[in-house]
OpenMM code with the backbone's topology and positions (N, CA, C; nanometers):
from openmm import Vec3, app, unit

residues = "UNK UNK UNK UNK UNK UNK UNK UNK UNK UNK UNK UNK UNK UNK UNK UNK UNK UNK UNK UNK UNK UNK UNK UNK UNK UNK UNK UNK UNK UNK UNK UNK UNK UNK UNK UNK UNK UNK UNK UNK UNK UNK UNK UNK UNK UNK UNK UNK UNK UNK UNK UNK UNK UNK UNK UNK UNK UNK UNK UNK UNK UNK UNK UNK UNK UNK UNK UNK UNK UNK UNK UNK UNK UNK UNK UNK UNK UNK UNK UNK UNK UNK UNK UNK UNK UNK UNK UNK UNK UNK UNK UNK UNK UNK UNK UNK UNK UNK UNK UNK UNK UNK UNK UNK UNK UNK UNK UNK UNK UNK UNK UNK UNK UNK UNK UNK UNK UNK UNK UNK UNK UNK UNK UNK UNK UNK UNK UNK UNK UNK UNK UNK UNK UNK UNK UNK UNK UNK UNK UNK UNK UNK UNK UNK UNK UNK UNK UNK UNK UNK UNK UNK UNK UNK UNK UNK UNK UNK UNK UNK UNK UNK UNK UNK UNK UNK UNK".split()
positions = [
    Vec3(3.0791, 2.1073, 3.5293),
    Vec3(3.0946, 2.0648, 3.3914),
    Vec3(3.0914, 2.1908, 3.3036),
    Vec3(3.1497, 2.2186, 3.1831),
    Vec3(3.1663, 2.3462, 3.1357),
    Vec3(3.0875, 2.3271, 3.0410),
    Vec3(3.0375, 2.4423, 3.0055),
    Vec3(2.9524, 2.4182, 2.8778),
    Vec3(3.0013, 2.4280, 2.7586),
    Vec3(2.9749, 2.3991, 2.6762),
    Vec3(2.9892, 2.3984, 2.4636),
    Vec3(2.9533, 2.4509, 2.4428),
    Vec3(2.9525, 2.5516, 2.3470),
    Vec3(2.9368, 2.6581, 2.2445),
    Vec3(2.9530, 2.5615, 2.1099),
    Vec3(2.8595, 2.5560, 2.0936),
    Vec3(2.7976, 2.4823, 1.9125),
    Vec3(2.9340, 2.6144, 1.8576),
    Vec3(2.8764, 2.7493, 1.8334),
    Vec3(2.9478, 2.8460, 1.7392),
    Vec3(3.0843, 2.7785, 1.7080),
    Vec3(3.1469, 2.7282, 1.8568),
    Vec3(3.2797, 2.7490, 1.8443),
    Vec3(3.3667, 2.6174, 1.7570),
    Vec3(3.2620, 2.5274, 1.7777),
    Vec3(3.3017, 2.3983, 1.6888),
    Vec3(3.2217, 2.3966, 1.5518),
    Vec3(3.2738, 2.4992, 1.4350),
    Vec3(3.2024, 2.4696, 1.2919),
    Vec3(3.2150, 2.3490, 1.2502),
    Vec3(3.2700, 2.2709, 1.3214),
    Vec3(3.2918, 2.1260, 1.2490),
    Vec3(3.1953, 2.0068, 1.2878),
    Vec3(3.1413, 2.0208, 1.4655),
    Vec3(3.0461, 2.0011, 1.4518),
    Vec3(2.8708, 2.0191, 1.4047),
    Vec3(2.8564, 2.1549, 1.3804),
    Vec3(2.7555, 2.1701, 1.3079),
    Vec3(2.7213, 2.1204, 1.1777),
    Vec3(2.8605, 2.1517, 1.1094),
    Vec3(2.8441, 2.0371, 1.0066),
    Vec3(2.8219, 1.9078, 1.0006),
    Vec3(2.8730, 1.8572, 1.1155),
    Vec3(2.8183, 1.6819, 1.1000),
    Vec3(2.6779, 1.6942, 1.1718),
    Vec3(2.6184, 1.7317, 1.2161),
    Vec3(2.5103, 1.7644, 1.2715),
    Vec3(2.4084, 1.7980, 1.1860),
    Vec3(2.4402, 1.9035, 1.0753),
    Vec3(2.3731, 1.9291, 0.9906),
    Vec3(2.3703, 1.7980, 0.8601),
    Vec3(2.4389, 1.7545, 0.8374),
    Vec3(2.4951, 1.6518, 0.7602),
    Vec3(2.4391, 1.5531, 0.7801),
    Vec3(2.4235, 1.4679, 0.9216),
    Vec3(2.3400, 1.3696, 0.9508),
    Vec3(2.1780, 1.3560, 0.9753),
    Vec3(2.1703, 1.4456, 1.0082),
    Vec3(1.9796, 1.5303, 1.0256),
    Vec3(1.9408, 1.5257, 0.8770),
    Vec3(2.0179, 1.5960, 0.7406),
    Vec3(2.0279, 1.6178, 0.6270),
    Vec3(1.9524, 1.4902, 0.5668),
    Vec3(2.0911, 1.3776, 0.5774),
    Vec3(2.0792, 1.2731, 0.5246),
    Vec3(1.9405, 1.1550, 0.5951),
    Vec3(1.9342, 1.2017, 0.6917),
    Vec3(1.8478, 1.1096, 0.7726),
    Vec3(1.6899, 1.1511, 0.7238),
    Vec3(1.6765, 1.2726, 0.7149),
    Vec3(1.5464, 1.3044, 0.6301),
    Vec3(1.5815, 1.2777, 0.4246),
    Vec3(1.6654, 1.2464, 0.3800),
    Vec3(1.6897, 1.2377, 0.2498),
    Vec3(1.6578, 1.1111, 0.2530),
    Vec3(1.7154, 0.9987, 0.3445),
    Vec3(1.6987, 0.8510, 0.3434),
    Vec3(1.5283, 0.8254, 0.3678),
    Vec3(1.4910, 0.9186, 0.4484),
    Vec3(1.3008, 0.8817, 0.5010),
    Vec3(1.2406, 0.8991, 0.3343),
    Vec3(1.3113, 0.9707, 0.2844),
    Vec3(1.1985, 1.0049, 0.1569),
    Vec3(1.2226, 0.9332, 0.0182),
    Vec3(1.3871, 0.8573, 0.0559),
    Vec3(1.4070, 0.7913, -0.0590),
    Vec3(1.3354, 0.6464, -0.0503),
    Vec3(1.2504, 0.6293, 0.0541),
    Vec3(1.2262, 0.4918, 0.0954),
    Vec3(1.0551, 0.5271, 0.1111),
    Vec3(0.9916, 0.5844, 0.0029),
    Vec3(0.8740, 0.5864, -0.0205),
    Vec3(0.8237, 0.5059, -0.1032),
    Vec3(0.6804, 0.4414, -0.0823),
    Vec3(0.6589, 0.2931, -0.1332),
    Vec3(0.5835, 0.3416, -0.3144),
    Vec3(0.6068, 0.3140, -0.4291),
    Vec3(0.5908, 0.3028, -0.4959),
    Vec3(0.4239, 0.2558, -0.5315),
    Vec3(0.3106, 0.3571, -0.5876),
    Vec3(0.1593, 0.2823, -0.5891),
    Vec3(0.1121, 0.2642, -0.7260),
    Vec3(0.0821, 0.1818, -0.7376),
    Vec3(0.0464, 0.2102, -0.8671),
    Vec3(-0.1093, 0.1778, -0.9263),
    Vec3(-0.2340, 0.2710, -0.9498),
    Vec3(-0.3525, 0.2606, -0.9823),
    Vec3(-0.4187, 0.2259, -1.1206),
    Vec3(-0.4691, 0.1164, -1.0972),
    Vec3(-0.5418, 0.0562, -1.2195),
    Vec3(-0.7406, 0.0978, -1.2264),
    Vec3(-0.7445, 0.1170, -1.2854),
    Vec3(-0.8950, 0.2143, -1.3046),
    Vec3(-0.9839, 0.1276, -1.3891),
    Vec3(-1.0368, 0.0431, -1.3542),
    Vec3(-1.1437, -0.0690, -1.5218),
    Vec3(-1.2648, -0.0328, -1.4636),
    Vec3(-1.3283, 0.0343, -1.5842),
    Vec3(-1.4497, 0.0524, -1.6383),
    Vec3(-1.5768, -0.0783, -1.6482),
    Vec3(-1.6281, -0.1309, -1.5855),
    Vec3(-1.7426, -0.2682, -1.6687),
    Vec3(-1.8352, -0.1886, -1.6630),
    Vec3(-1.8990, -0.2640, -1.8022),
    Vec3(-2.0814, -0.2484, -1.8591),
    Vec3(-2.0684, -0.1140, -1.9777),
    Vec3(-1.9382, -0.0443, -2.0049),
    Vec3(-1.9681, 0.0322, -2.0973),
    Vec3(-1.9366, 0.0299, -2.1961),
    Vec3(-2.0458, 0.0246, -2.3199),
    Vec3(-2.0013, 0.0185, -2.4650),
    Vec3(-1.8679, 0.0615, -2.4826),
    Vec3(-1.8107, -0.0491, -2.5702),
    Vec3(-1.6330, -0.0237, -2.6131),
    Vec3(-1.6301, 0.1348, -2.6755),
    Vec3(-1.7714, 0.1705, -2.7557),
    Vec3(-1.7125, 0.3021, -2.8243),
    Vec3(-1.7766, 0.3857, -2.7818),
    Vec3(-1.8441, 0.4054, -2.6508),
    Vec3(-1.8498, 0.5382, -2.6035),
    Vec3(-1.6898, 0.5973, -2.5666),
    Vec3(-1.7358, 0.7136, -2.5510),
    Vec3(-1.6281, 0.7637, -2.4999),
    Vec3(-1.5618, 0.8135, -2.3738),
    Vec3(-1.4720, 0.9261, -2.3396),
    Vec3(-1.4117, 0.8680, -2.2052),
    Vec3(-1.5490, 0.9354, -2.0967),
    Vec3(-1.5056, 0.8533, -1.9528),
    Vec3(-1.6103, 0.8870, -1.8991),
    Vec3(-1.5734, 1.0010, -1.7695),
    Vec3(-1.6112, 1.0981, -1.7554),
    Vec3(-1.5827, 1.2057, -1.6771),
    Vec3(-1.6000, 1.1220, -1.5218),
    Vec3(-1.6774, 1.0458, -1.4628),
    Vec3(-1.6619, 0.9903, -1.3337),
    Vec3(-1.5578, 0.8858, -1.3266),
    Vec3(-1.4946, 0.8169, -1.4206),
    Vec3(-1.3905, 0.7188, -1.3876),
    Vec3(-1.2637, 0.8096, -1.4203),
    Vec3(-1.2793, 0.9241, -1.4943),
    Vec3(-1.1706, 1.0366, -1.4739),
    Vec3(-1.1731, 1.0653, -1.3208),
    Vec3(-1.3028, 1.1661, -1.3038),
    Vec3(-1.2987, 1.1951, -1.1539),
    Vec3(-1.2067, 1.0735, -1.0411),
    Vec3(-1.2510, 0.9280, -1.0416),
    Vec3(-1.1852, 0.8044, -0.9564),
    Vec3(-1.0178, 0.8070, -0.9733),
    Vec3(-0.9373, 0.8173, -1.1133),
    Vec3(-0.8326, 0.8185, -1.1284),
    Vec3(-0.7503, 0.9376, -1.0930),
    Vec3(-0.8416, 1.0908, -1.1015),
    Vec3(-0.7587, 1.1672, -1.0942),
    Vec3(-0.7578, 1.2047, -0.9010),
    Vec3(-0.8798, 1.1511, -0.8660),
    Vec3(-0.8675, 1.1630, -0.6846),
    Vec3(-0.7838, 1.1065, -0.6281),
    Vec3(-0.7520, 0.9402, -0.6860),
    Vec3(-0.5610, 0.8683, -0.6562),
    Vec3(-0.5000, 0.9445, -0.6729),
    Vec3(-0.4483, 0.9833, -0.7548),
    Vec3(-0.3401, 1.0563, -0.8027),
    Vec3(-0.3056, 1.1562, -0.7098),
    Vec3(-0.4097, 1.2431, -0.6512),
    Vec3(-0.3741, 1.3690, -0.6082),
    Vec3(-0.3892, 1.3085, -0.4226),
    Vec3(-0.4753, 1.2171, -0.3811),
    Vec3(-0.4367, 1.2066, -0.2769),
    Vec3(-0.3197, 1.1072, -0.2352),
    Vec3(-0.3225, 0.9452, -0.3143),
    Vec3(-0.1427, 0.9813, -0.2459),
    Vec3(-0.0668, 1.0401, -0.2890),
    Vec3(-0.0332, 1.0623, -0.3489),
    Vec3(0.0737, 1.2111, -0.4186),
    Vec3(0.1032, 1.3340, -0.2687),
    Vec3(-0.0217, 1.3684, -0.2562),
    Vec3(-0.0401, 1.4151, -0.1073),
    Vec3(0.0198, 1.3498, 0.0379),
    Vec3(-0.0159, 1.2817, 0.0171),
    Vec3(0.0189, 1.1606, 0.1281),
    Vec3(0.1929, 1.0970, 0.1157),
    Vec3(0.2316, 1.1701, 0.0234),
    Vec3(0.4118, 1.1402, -0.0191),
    Vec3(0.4351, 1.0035, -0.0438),
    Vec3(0.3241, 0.9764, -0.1015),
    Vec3(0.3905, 0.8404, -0.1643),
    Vec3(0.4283, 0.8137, -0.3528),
    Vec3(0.5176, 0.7694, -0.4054),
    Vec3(0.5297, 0.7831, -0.5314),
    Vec3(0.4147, 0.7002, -0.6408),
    Vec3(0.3579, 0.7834, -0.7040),
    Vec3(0.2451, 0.7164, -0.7666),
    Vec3(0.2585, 0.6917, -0.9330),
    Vec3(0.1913, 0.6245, -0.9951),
    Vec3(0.2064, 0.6119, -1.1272),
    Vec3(0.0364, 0.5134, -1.1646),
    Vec3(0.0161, 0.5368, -1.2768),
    Vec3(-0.1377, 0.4606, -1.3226),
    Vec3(-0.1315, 0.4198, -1.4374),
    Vec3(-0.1699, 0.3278, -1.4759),
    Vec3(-0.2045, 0.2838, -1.6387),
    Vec3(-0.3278, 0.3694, -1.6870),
    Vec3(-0.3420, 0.3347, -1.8006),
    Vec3(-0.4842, 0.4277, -1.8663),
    Vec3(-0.6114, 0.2991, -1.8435),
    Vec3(-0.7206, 0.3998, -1.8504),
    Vec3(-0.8484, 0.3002, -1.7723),
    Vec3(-0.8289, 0.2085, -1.8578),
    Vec3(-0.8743, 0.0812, -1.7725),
    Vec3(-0.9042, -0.0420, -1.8908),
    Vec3(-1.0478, -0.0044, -1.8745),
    Vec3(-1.1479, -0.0673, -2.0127),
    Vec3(-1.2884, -0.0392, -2.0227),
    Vec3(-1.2793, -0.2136, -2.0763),
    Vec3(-1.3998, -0.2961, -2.0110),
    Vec3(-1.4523, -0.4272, -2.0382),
    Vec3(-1.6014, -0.4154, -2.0258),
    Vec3(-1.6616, -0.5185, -2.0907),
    Vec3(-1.7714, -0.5460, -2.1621),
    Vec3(-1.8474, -0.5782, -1.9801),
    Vec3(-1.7931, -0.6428, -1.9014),
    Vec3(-1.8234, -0.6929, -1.7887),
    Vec3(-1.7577, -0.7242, -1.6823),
    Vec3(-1.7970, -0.7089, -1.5634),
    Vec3(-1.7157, -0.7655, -1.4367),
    Vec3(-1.6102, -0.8572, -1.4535),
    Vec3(-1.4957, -0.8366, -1.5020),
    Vec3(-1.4346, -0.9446, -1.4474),
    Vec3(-1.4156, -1.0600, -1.3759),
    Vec3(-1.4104, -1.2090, -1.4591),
    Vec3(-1.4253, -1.3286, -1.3648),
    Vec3(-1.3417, -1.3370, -1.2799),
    Vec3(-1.3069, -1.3963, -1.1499),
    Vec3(-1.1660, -1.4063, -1.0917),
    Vec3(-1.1055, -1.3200, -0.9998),
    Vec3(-0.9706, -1.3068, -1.0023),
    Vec3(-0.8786, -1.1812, -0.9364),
    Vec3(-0.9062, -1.0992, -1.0317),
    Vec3(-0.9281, -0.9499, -0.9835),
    Vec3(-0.8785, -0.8310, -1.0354),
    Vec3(-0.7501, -0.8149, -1.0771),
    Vec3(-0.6700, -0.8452, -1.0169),
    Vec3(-0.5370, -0.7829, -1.0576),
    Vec3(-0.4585, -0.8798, -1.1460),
    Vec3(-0.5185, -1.0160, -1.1823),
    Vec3(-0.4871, -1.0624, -1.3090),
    Vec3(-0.5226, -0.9477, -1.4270),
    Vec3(-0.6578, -0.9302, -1.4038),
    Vec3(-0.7298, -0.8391, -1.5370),
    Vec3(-0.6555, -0.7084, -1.5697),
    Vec3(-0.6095, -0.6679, -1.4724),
    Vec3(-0.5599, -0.5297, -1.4194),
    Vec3(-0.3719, -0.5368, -1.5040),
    Vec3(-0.3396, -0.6047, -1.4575),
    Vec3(-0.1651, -0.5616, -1.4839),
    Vec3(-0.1030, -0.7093, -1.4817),
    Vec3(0.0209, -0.7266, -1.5364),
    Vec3(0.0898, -0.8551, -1.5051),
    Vec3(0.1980, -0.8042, -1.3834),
    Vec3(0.1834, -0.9064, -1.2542),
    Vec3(0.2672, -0.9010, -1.1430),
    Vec3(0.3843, -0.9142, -1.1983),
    Vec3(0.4078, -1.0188, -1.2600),
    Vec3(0.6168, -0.9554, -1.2620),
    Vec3(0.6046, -0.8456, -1.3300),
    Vec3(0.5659, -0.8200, -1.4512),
    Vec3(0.6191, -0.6922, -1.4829),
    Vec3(0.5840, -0.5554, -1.4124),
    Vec3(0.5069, -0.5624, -1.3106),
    Vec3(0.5204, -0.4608, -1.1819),
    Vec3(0.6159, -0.4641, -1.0920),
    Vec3(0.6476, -0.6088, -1.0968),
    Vec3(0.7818, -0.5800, -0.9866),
    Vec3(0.8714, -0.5859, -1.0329),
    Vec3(0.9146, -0.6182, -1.1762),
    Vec3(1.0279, -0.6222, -1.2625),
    Vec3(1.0223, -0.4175, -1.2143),
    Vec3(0.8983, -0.3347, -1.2473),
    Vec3(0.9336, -0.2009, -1.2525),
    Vec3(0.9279, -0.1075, -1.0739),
    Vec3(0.9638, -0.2181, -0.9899),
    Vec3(0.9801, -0.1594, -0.8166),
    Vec3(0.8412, -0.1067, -0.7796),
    Vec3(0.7400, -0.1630, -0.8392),
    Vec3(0.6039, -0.1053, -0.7658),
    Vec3(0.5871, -0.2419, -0.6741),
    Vec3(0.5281, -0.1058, -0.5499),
    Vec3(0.5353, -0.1808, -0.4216),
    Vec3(0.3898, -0.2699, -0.3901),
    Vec3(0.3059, -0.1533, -0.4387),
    Vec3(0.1623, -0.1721, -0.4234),
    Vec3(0.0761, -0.1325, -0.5461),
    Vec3(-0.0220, -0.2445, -0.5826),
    Vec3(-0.1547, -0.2117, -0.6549),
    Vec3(-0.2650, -0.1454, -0.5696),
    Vec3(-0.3233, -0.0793, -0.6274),
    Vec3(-0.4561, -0.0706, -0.6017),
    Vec3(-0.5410, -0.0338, -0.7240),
    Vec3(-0.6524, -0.1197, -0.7236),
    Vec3(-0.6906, -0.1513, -0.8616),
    Vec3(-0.9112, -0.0796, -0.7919),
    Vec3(-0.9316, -0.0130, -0.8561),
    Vec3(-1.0729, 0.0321, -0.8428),
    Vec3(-1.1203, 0.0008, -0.9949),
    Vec3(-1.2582, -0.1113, -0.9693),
    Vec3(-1.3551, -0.1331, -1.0397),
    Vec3(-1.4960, -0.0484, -1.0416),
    Vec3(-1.5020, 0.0285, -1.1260),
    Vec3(-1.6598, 0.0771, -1.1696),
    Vec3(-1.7323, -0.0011, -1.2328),
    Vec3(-1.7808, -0.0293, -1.1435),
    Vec3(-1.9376, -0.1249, -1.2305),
    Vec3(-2.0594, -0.0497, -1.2635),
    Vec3(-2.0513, -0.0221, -1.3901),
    Vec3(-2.1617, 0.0651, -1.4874),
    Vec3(-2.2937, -0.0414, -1.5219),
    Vec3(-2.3971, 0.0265, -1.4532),
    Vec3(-2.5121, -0.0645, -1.5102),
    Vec3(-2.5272, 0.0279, -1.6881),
    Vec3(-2.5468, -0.0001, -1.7931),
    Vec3(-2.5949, 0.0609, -1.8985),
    Vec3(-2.6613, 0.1456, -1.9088),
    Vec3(-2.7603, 0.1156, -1.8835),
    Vec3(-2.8785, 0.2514, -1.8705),
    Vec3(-2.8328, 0.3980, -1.7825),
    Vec3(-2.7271, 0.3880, -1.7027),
    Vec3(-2.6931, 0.4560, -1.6351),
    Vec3(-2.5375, 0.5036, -1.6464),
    Vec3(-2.5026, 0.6343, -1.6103),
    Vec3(-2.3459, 0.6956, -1.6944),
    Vec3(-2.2513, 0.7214, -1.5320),
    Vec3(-2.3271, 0.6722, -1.4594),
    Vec3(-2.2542, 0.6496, -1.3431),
    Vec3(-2.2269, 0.5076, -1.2851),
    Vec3(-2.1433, 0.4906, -1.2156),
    Vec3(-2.0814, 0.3431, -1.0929),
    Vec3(-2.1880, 0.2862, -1.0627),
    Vec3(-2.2683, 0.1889, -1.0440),
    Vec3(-2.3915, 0.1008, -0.9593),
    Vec3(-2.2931, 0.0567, -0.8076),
    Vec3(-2.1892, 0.0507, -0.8879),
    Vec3(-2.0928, -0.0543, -0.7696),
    Vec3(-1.9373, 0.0169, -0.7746),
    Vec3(-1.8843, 0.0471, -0.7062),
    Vec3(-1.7376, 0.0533, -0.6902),
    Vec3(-1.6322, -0.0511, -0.6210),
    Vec3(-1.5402, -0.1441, -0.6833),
    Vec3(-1.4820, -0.2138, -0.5411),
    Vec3(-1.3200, -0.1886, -0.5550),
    Vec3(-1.3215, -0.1647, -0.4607),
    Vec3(-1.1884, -0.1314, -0.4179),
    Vec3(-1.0348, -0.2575, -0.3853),
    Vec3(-0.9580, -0.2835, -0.4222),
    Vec3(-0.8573, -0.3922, -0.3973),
    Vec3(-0.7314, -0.3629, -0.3699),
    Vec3(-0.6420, -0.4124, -0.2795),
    Vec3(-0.5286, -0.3233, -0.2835),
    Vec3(-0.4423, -0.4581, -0.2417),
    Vec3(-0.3433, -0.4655, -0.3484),
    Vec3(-0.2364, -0.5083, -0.3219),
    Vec3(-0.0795, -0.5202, -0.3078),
    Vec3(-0.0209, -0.6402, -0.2017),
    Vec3(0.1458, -0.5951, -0.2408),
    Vec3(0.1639, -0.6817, -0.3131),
    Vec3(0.2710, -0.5902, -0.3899),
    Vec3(0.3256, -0.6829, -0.5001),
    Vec3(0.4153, -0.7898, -0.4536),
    Vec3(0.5019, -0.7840, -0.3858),
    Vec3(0.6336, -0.8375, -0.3280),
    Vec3(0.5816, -1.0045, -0.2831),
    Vec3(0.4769, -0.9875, -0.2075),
    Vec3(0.4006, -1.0690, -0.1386),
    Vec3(0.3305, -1.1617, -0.2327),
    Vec3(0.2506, -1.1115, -0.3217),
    Vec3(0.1377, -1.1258, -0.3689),
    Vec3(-0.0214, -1.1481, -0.3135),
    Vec3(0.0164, -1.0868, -0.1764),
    Vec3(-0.0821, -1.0446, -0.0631),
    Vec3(-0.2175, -0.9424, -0.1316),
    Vec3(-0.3422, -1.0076, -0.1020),
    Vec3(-0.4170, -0.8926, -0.0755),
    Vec3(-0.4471, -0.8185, -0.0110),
    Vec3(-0.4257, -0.6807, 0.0522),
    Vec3(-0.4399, -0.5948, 0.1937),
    Vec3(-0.5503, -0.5769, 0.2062),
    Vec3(-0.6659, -0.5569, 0.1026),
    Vec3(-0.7529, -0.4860, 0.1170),
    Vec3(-0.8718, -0.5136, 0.0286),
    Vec3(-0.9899, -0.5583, 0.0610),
    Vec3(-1.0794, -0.5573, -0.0541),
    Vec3(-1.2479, -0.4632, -0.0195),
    Vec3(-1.2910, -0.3980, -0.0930),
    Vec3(-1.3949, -0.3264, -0.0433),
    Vec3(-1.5339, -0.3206, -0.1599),
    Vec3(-1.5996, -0.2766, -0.1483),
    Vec3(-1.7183, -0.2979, -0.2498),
    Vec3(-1.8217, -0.1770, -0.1769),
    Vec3(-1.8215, -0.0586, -0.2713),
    Vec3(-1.9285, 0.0731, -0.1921),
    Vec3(-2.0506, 0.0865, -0.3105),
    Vec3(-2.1256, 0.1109, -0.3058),
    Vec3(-2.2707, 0.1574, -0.3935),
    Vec3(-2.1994, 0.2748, -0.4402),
    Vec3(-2.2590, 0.3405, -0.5750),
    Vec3(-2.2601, 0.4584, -0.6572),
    Vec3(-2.3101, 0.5113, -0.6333),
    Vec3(-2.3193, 0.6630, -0.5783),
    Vec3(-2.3797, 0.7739, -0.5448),
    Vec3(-2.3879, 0.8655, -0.6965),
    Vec3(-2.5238, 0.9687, -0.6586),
    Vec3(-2.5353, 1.0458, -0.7746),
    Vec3(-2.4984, 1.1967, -0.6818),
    Vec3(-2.4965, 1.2924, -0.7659),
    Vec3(-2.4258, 1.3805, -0.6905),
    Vec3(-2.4290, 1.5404, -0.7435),
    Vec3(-2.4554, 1.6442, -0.6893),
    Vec3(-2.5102, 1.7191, -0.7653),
    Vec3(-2.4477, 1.8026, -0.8261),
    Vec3(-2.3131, 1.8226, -0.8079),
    Vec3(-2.1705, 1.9076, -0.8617),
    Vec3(-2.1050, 1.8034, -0.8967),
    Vec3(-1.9870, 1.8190, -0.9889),
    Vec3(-1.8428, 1.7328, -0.9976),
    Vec3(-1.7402, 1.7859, -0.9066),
    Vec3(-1.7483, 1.8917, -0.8608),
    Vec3(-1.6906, 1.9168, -0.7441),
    Vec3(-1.7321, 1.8739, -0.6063),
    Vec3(-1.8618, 1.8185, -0.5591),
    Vec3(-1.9245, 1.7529, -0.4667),
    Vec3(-1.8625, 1.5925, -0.4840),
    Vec3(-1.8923, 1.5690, -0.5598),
    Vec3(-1.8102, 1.4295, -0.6406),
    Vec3(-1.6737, 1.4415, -0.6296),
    Vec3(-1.5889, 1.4767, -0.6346),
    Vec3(-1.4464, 1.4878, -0.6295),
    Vec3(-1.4320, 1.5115, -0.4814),
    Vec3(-1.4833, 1.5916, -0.3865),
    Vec3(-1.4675, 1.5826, -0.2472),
    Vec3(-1.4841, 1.4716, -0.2108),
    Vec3(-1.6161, 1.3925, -0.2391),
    Vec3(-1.6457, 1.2525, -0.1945),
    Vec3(-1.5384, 1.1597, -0.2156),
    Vec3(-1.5076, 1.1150, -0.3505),
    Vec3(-1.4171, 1.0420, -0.3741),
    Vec3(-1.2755, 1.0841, -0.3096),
    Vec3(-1.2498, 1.1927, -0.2906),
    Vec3(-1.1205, 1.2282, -0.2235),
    Vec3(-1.1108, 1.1404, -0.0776),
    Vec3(-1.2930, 1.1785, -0.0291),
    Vec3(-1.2801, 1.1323, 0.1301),
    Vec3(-1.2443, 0.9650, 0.1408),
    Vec3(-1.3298, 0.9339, 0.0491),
    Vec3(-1.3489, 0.7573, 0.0617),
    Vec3(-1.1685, 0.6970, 0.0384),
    Vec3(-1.1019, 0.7643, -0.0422),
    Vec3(-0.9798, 0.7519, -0.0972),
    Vec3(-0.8721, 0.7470, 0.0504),
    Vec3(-0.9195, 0.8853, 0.0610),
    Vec3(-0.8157, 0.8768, 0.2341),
    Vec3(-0.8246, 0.7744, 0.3041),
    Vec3(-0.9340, 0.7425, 0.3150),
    Vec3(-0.9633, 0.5934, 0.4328),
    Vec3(-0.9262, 0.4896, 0.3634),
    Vec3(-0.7682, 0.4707, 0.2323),
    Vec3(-0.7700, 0.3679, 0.1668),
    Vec3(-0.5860, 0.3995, 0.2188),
    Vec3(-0.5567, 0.5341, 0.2235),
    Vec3(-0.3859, 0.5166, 0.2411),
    Vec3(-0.3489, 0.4827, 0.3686),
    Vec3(-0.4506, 0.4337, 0.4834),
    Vec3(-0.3324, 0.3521, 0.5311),
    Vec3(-0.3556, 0.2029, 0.5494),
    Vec3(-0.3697, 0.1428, 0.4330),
    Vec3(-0.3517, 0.0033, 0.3996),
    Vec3(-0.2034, 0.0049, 0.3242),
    Vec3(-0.1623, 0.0914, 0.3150),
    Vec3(-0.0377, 0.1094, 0.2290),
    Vec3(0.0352, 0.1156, 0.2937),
    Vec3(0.1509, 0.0399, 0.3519),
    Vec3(0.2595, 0.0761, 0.4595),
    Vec3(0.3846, 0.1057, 0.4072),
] * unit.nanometer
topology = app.Topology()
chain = topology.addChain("A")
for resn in residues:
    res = topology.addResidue(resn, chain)
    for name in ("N", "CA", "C"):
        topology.addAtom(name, app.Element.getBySymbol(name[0]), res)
């Protein structure tokens, strides 16, 4: 059997290159859309913003972002109290998430006791939109912590063990 010389056929390298091209262009155009909702309970309407539910929103952001998935967030909601019900009523209206191609919620609740400027409770929820499936529901205690950079590692870690509920 004789062998091929790639060099000698420029025409196949081009389709070669062309289809490899497109085949990694198609993997990345078909990344799932997330979108993070951040609500605050137990803190006075007029305090102001709170550096640990910053820390929670900005650790989404940067780990799936990382993780190559396309992300987007509303600004924190802040309520007087836990939410009765579903979260993700409180959180966003479903058609108009899927009216805008988001694939997935994930909605994190800080539950602020008053007396205190940190989480008592964190719970975690993750849903598809398409479905109206819940994937995921979680509920962790508030840690105190002795850096905001110790804090931002943490939340980074707990975060990872949340992207692959996201398919």
């Amino acid at each position: 059997m004789p062998i091929i010389h790639i060099e000698e056929y420029p025409l196949i390298n081009r389709i070669v290159f062309a289809a490899a091209f497109s085949f990694f262009l198609a993997a990345a155009a078909n990344a799932a859309m997330v979108s993070f909702f951040v609500i605050e309970a137990g803190l006075p309407e007029n305090a102001g913003s709170n550096q640990h539910s910053a820390q929670w929103e900005n650790a989404f952001m940067d780990v799936f972002f990382d993780a190559g998935y396309i992300i987007s967030n509303a600004p924190v909601l802040r309520v007087e109290a836990k939410p009765a019900g579903d979260l993700l009523t409180a959180a966003c209206d479903i058609h108009e998430a899927r009216a805008w191609g988001i694939d997935y919620i994930l909605v994190a609740l800080l539950d602020y006791n008053t007396e205190m400027r940190i989480p008592e409770k964190i719970s975690f929820l993750i849903y598809k939109v398409t479905s109206n499936e819940r994937l995921f529901e979680r509920q962790i205690d508030g840690k105190t912590y002795r850096s905001s950079r110790e804090e931002y590692d943490d939340i980074k870690t707990i975060i990872r063990g949340l992207v692959p509920y996201i398919r």
